[in-house]
N, CA, C and O atoms as a CHARMM CRD file, in Angstrom:
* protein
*
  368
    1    1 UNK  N      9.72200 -12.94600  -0.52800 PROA 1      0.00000
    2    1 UNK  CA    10.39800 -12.49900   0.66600 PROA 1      0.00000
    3    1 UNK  C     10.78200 -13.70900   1.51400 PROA 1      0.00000
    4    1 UNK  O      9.84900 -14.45500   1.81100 PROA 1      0.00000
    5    2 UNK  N     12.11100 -14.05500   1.99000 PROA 2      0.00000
    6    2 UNK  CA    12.21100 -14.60500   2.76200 PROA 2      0.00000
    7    2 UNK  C     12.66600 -14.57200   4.30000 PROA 2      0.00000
    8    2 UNK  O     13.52800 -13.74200   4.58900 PROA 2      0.00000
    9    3 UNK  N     12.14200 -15.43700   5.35300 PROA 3      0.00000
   10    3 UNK  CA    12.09800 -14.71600   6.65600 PROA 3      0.00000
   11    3 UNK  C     13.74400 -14.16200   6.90300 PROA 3      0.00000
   12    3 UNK  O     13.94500 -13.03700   7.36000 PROA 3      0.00000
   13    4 UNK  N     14.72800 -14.97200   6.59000 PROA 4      0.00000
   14    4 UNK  CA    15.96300 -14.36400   6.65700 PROA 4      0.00000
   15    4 UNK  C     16.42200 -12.73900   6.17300 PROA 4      0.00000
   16    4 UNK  O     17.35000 -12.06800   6.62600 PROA 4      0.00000
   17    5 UNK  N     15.49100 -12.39700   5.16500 PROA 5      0.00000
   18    5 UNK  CA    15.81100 -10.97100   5.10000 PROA 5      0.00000
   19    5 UNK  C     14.99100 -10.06200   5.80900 PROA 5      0.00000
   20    5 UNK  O     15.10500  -8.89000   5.45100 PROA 5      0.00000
   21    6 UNK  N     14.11200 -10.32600   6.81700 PROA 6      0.00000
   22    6 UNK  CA    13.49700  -9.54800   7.37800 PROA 6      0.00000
   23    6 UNK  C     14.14600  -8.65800   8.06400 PROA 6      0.00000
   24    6 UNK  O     15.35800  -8.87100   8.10200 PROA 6      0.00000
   25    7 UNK  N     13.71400  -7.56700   8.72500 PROA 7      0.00000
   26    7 UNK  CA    14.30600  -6.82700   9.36400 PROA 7      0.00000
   27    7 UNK  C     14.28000  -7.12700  11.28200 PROA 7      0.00000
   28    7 UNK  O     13.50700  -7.91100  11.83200 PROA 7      0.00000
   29    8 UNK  N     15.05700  -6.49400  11.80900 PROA 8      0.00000
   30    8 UNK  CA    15.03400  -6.78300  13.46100 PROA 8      0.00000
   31    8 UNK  C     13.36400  -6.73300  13.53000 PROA 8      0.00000
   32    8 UNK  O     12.48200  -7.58000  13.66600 PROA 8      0.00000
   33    9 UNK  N     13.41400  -5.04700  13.33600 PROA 9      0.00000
   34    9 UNK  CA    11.67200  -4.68100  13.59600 PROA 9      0.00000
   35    9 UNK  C     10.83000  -5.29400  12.93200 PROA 9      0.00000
   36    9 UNK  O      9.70900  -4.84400  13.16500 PROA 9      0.00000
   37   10 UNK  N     10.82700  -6.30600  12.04100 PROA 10     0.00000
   38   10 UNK  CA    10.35100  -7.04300  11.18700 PROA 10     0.00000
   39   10 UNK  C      9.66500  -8.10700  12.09700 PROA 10     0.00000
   40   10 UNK  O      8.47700  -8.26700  12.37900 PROA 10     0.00000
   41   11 UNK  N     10.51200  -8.61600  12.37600 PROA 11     0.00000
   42   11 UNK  CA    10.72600  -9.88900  13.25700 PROA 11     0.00000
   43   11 UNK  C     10.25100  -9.62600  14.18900 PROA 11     0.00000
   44   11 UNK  O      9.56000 -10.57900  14.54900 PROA 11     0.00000
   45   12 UNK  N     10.16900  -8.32900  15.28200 PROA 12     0.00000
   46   12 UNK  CA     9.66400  -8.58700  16.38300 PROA 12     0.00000
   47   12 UNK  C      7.99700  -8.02000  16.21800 PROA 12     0.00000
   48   12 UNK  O      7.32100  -8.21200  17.22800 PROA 12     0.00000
   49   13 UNK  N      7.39400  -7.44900  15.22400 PROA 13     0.00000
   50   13 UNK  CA     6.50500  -6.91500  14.58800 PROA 13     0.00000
   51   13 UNK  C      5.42700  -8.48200  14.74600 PROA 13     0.00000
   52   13 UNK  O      4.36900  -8.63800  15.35500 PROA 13     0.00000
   53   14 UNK  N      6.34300  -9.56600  13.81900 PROA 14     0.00000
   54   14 UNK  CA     5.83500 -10.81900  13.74000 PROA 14     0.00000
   55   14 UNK  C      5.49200 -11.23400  14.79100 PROA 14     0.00000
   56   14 UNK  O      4.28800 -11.42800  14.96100 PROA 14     0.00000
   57   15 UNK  N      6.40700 -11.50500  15.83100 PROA 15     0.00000
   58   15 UNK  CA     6.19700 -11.80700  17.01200 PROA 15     0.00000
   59   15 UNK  C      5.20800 -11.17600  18.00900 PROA 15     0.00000
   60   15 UNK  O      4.68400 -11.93200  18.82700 PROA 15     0.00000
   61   16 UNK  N      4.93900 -10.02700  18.02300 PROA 16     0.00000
   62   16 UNK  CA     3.78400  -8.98400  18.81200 PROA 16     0.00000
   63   16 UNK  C      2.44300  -9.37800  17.69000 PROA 16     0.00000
   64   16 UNK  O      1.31800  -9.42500  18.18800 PROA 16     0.00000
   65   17 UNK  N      2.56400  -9.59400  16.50900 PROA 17     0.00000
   66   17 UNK  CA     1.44200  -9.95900  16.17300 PROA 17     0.00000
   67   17 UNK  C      0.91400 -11.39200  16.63700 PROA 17     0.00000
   68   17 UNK  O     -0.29800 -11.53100  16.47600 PROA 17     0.00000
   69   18 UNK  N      1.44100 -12.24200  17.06200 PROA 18     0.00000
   70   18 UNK  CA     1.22600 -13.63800  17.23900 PROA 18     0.00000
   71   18 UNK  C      1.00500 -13.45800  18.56900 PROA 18     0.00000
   72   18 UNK  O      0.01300 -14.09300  18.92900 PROA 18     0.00000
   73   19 UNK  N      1.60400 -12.76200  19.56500 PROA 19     0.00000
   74   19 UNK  CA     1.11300 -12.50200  20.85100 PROA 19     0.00000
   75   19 UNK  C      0.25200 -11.47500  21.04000 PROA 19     0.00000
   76   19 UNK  O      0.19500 -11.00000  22.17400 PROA 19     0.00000
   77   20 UNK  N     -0.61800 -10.90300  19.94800 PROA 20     0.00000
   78   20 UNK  CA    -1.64100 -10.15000  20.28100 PROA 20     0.00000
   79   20 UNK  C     -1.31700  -8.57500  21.15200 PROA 20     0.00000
   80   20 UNK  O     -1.97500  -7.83100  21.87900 PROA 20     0.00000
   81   21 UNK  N     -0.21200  -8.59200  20.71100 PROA 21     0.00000
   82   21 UNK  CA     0.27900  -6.75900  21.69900 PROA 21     0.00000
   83   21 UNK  C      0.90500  -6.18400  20.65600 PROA 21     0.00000
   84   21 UNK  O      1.20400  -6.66900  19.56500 PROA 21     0.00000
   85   22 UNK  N      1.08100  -5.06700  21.10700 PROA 22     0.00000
   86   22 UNK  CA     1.79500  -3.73600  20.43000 PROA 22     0.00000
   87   22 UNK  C      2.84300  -3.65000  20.07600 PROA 22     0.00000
   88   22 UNK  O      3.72400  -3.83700  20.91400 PROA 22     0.00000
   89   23 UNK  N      3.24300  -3.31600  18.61900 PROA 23     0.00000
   90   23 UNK  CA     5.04500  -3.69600  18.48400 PROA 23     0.00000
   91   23 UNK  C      4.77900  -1.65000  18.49500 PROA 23     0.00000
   92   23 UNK  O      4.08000  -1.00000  17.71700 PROA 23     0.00000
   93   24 UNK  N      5.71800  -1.08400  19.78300 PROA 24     0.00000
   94   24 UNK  CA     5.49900   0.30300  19.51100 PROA 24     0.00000
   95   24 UNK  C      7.17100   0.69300  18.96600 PROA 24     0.00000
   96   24 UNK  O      8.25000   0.33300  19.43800 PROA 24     0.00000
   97   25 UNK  N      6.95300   1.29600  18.15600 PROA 25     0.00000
   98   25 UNK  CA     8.52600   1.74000  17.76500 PROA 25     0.00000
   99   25 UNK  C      8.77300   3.53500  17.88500 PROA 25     0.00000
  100   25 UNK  O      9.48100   4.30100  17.23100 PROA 25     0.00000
  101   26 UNK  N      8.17700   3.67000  18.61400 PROA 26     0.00000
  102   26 UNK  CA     8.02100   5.28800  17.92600 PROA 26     0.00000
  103   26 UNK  C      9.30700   6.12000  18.61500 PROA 26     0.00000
  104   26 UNK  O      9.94200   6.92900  17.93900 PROA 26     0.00000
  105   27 UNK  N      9.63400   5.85000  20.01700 PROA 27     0.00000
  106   27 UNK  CA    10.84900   6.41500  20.20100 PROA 27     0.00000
  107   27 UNK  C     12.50400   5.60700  19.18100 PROA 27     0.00000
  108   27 UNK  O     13.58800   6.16700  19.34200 PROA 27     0.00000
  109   28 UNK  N     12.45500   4.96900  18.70700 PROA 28     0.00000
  110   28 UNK  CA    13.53900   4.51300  17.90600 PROA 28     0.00000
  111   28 UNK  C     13.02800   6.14200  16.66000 PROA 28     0.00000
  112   28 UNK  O     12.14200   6.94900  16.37800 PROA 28     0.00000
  113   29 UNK  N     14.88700   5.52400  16.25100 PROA 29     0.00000
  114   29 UNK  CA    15.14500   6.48700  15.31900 PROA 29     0.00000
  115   29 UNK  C     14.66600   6.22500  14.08200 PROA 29     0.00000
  116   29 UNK  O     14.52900   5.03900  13.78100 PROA 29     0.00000
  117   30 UNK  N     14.26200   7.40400  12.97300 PROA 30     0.00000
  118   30 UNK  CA    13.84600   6.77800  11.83800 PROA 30     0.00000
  119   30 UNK  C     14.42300   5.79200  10.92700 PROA 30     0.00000
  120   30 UNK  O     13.79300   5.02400  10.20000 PROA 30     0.00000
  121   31 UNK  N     15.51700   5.88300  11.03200 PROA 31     0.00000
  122   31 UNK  CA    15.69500   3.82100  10.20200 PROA 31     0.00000
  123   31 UNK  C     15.78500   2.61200  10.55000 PROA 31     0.00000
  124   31 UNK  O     16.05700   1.56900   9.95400 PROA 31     0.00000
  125   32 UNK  N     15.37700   3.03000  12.17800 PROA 32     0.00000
  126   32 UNK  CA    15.18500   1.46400  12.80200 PROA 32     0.00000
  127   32 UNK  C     13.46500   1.49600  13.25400 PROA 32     0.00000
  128   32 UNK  O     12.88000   0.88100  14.14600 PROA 32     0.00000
  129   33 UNK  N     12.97500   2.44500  12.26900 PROA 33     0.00000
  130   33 UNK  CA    11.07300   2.37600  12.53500 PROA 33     0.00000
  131   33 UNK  C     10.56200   1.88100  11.16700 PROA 33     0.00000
  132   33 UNK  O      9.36600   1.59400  11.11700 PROA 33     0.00000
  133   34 UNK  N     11.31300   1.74100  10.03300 PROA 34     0.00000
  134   34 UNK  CA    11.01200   0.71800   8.95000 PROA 34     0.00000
  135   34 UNK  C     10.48300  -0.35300   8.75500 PROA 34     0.00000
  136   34 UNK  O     11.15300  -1.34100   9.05600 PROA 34     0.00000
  137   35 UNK  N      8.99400  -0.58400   8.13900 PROA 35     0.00000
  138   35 UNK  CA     9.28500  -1.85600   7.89400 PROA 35     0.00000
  139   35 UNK  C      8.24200  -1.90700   6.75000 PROA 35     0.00000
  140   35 UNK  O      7.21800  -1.23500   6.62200 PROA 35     0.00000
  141   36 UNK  N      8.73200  -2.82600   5.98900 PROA 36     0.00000
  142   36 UNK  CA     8.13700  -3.23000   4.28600 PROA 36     0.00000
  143   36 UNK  C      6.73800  -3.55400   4.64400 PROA 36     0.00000
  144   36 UNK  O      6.36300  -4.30600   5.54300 PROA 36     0.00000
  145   37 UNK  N      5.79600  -2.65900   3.54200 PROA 37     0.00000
  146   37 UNK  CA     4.48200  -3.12400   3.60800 PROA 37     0.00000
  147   37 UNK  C      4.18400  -4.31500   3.05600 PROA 37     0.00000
  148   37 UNK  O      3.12700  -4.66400   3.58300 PROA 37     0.00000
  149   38 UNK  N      4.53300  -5.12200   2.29100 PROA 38     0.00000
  150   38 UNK  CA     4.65000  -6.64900   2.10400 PROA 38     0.00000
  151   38 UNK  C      4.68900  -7.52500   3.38700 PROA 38     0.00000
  152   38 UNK  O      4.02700  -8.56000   3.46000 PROA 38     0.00000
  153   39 UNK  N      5.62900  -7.00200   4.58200 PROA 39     0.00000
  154   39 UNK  CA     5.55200  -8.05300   5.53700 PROA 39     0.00000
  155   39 UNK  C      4.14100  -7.94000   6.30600 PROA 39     0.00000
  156   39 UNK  O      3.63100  -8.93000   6.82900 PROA 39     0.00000
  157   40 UNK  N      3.35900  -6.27000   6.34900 PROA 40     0.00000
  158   40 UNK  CA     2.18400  -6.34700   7.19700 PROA 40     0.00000
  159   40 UNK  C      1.15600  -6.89500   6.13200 PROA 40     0.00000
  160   40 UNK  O      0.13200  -7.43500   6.55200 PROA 40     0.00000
  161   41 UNK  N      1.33400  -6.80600   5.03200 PROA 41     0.00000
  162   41 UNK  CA     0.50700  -7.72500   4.07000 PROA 41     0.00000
  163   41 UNK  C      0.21200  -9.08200   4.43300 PROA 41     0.00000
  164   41 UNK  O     -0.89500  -9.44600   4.82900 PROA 41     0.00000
  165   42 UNK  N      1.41000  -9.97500   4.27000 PROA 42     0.00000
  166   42 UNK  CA     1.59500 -10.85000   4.66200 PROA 42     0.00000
  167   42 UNK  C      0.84500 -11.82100   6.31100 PROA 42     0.00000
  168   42 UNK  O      0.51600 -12.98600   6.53200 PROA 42     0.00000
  169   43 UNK  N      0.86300 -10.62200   7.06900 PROA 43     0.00000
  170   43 UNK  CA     0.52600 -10.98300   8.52900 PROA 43     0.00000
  171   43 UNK  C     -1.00900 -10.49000   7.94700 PROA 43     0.00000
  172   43 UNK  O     -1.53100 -11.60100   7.85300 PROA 43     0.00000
  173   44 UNK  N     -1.69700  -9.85500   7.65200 PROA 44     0.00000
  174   44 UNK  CA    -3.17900  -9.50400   7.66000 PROA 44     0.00000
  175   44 UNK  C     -3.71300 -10.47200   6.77300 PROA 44     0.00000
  176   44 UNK  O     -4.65000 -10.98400   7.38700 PROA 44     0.00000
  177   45 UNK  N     -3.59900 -11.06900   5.49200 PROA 45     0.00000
  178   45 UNK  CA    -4.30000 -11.74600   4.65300 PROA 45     0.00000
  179   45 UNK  C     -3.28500 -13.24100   4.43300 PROA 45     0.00000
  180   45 UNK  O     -3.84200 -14.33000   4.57400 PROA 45     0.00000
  181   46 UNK  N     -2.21500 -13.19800   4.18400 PROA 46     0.00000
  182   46 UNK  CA    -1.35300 -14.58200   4.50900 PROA 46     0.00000
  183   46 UNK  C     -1.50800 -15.70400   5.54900 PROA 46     0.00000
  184   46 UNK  O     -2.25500 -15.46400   6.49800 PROA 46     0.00000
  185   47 UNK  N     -1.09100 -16.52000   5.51000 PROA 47     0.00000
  186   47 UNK  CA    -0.74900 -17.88100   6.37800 PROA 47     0.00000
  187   47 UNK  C      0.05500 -18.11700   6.81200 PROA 47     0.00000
  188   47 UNK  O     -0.00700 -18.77100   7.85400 PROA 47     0.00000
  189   48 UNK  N      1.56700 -17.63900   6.15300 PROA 48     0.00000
  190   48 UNK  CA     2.66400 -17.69200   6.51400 PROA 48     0.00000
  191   48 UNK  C      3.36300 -17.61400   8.30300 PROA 48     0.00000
  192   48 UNK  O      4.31400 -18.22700   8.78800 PROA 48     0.00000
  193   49 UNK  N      2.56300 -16.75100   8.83100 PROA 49     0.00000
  194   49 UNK  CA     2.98100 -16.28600  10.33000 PROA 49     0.00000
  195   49 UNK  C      1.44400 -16.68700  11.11100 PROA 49     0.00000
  196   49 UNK  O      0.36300 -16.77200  10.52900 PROA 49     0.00000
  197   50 UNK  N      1.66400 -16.87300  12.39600 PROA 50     0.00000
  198   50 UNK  CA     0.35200 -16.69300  12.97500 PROA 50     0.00000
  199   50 UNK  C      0.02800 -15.56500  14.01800 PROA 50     0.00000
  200   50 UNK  O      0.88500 -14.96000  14.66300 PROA 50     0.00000
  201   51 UNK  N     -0.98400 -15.41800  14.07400 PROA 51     0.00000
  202   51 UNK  CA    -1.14200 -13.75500  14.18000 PROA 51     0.00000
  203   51 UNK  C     -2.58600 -14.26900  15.20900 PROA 51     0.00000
  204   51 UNK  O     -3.46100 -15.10900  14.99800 PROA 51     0.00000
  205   52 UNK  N     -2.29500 -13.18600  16.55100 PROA 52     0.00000
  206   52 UNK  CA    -3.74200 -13.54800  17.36900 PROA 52     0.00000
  207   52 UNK  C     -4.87200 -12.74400  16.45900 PROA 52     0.00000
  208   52 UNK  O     -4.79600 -11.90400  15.56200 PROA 52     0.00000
  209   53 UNK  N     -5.79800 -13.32300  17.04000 PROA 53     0.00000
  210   53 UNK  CA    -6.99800 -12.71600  16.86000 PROA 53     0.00000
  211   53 UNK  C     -7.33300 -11.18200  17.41500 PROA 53     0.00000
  212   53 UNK  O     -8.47000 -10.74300  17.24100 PROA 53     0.00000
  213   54 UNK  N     -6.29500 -10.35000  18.10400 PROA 54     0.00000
  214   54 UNK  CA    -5.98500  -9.21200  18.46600 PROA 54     0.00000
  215   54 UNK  C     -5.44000  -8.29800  17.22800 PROA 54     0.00000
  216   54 UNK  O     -5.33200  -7.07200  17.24800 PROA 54     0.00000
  217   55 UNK  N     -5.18100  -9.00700  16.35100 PROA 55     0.00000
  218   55 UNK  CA    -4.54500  -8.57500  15.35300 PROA 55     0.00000
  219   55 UNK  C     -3.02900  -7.87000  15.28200 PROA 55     0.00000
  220   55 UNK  O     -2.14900  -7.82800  16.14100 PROA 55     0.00000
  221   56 UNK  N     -3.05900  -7.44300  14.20200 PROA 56     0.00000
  222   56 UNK  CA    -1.71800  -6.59900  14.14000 PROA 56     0.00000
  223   56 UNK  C     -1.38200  -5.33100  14.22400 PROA 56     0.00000
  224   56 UNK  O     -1.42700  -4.49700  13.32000 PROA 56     0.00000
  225   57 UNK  N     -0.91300  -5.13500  15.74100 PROA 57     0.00000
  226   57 UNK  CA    -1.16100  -3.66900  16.16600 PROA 57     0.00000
  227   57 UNK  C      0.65300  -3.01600  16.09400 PROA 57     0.00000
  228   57 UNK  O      1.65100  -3.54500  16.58500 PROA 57     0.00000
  229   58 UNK  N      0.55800  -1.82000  15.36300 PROA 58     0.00000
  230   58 UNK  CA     1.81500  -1.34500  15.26600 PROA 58     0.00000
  231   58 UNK  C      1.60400   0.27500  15.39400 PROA 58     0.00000
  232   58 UNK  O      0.85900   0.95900  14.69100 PROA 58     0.00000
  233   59 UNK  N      2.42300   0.70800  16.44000 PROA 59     0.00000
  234   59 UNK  CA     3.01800   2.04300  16.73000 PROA 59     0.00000
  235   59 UNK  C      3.75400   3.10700  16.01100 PROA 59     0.00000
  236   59 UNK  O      3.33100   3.90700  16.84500 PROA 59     0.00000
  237   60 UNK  N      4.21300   3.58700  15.50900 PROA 60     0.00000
  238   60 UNK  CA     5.05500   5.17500  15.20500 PROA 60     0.00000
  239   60 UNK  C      6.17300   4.29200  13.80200 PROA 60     0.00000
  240   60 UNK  O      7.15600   4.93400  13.43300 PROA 60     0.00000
  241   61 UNK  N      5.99900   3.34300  13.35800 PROA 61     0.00000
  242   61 UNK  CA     6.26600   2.84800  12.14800 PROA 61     0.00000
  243   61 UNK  C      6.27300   3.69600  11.34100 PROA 61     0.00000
  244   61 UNK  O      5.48800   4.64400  11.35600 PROA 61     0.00000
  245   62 UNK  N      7.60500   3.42000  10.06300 PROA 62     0.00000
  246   62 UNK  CA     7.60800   4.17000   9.10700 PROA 62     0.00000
  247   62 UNK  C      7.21900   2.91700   8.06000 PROA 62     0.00000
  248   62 UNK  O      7.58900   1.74500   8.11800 PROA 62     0.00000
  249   63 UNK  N      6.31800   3.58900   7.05300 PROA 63     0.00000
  250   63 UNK  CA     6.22300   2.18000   5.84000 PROA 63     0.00000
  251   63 UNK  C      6.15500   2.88600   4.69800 PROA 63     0.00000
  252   63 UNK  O      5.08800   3.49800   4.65100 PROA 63     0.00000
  253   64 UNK  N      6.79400   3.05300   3.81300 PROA 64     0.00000
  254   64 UNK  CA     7.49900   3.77100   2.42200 PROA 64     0.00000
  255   64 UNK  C      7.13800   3.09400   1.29200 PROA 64     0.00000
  256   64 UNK  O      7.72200   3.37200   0.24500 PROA 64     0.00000
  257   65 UNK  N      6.00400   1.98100   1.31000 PROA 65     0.00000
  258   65 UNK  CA     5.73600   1.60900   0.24800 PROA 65     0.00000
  259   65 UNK  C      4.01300   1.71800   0.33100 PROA 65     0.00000
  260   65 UNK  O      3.36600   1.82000   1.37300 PROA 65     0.00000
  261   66 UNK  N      3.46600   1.66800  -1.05900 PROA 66     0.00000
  262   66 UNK  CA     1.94200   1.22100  -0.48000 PROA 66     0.00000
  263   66 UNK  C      1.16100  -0.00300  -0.23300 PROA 66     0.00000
  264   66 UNK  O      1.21700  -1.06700  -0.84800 PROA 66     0.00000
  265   67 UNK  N      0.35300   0.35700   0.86400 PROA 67     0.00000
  266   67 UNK  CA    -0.21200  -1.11800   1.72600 PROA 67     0.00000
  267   67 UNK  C     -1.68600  -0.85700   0.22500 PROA 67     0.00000
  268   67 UNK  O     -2.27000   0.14300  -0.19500 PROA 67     0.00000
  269   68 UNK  N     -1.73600  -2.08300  -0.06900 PROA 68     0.00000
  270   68 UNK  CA    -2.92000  -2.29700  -0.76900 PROA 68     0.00000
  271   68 UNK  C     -3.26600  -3.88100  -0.78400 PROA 68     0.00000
  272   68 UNK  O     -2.71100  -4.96700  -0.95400 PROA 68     0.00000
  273   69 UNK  N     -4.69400  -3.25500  -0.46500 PROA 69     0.00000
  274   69 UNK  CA    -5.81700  -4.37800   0.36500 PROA 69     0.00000
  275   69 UNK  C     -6.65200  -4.63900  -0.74600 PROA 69     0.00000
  276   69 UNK  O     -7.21800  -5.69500  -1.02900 PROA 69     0.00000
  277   70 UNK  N     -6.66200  -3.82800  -1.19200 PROA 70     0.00000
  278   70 UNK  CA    -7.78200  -3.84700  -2.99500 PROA 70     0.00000
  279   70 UNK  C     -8.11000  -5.61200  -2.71700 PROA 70     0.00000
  280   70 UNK  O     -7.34000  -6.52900  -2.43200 PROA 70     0.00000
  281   71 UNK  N     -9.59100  -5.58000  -2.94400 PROA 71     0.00000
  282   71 UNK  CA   -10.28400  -6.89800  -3.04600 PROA 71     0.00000
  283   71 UNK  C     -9.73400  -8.42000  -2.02200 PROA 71     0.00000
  284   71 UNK  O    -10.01800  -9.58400  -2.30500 PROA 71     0.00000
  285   72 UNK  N     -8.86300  -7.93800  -0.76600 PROA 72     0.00000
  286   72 UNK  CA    -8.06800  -8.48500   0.20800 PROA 72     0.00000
  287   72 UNK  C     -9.39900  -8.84400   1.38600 PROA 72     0.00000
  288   72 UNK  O    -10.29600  -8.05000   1.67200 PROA 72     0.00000
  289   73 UNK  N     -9.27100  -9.92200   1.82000 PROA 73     0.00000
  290   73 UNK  CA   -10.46600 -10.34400   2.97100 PROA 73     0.00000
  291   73 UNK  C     -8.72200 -10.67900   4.13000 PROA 73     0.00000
  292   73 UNK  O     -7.87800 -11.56900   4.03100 PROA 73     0.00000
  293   74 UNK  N     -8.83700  -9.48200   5.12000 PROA 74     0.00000
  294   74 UNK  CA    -8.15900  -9.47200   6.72000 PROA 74     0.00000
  295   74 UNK  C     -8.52500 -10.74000   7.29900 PROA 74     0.00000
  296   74 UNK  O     -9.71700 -11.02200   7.42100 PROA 74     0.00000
  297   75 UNK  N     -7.51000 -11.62900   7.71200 PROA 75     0.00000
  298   75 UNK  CA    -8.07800 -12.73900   8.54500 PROA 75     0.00000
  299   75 UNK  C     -7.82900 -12.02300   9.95900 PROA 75     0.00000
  300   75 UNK  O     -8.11600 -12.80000  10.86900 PROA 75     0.00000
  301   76 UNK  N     -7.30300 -10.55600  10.49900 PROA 76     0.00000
  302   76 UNK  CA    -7.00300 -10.34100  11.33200 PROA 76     0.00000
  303   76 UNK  C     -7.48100  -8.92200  11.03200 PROA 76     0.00000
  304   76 UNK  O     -7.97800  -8.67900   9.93200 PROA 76     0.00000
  305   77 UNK  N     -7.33100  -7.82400  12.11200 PROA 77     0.00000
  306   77 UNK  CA    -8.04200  -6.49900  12.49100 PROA 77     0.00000
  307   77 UNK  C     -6.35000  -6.29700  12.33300 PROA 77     0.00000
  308   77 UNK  O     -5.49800  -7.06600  12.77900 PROA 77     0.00000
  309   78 UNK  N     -6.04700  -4.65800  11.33800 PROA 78     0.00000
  310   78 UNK  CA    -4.73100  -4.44000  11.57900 PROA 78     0.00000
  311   78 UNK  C     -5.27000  -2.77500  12.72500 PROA 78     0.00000
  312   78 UNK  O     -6.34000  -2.17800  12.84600 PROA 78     0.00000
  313   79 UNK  N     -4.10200  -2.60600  13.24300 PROA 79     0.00000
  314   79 UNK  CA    -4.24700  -1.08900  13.81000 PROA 79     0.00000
  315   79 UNK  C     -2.93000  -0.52200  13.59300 PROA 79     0.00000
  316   79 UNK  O     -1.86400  -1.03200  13.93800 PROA 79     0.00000
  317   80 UNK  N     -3.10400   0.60000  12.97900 PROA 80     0.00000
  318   80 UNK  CA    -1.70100   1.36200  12.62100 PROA 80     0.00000
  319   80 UNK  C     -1.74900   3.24000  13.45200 PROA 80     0.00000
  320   80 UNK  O     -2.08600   4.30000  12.92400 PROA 80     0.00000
  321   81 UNK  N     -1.32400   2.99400  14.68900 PROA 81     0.00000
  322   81 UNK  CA    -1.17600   3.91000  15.46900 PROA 81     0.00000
  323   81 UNK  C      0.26800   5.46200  15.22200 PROA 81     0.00000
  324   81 UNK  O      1.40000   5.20500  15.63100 PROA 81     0.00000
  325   82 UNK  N      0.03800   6.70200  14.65300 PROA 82     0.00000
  326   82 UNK  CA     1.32000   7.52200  14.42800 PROA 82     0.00000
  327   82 UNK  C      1.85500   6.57000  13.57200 PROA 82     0.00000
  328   82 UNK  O      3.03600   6.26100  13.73400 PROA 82     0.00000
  329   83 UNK  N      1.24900   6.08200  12.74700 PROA 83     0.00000
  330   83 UNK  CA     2.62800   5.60500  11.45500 PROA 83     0.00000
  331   83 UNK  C      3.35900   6.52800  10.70400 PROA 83     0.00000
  332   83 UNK  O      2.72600   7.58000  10.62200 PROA 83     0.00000
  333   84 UNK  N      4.00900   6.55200  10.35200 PROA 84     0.00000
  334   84 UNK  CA     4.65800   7.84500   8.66500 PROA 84     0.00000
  335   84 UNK  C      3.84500   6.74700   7.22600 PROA 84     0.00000
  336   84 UNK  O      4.32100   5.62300   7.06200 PROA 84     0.00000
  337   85 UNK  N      2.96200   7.09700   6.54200 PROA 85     0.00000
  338   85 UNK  CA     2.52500   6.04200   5.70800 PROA 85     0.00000
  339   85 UNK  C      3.12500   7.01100   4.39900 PROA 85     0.00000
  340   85 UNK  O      2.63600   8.05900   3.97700 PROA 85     0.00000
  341   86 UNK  N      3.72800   6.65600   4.16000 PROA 86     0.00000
  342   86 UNK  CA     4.05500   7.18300   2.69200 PROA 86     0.00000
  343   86 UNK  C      3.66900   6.99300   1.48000 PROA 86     0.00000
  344   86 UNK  O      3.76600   7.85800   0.61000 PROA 86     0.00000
  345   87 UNK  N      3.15000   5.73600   1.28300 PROA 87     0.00000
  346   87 UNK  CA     2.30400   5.11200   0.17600 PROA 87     0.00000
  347   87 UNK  C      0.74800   5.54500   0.45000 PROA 87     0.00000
  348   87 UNK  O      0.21600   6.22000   1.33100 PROA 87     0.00000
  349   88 UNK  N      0.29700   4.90500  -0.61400 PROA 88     0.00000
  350   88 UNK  CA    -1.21500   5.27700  -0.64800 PROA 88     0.00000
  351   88 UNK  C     -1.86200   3.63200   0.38200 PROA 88     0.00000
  352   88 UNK  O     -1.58100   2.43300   0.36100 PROA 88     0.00000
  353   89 UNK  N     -2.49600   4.21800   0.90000 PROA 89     0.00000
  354   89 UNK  CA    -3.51200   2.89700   1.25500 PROA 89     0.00000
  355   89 UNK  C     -5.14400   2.55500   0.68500 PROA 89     0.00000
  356   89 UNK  O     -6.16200   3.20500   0.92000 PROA 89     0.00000
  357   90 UNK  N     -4.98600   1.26700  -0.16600 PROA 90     0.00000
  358   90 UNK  CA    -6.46100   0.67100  -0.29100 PROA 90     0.00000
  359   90 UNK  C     -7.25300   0.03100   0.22300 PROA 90     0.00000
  360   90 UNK  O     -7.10400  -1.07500   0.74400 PROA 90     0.00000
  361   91 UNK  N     -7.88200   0.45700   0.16200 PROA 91     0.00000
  362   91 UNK  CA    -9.14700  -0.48400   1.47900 PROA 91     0.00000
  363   91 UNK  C    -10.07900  -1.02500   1.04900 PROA 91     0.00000
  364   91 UNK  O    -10.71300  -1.55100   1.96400 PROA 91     0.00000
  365   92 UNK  N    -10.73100  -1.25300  -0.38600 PROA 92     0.00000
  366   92 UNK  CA   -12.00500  -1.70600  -1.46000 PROA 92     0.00000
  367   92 UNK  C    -11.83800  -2.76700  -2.29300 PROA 92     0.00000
  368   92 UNK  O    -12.74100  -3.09600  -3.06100 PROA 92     0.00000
């Protein structure tokens, strides 16, 4: 993935994670509440972005793929508030 194909909500997702606040999307419409479970991958166990110690808190998000953590050590606390999770999530 590269940062150029990210999405708007992508990007500002990144950014609320690095400042430790809430990226809330939930009044946007459903295709601007998208965003690839690879990029919150990325922010929870990656290096790539920096992310407070508040972790990565996201609002009324839609994520259409599955988040899998399988054998994954969080350098950060994620919180996923009213998401649409469409995929399966692993947590073991």
């Amino acid at each position: 993935m590269n940062d150029r194909d990210l999405s708007t909500l992508e990007r500002e997702l990144i950014e609320h994670a690095a400042a430790g606040t809430t990226c809330d999307v939930s009044g946007r419409p459903d295709d601007d509440r998208r965003v690839c479970a690879a990029v919150i991958y990325e922010l929870c166990v990656g290096a790539r972005w920096a992310v407070h110690a508040k972790g990565v808190r996201l609002t009324g998000a839609r994520i259409e793929e599955p988040l899998d953590f399988e054998h994954a050590t969080l350098r950060a606390p994620l919180k996923l508030r009213d998401c649409d999770l469409r995929g399966a999530v692993t947590c073991t």
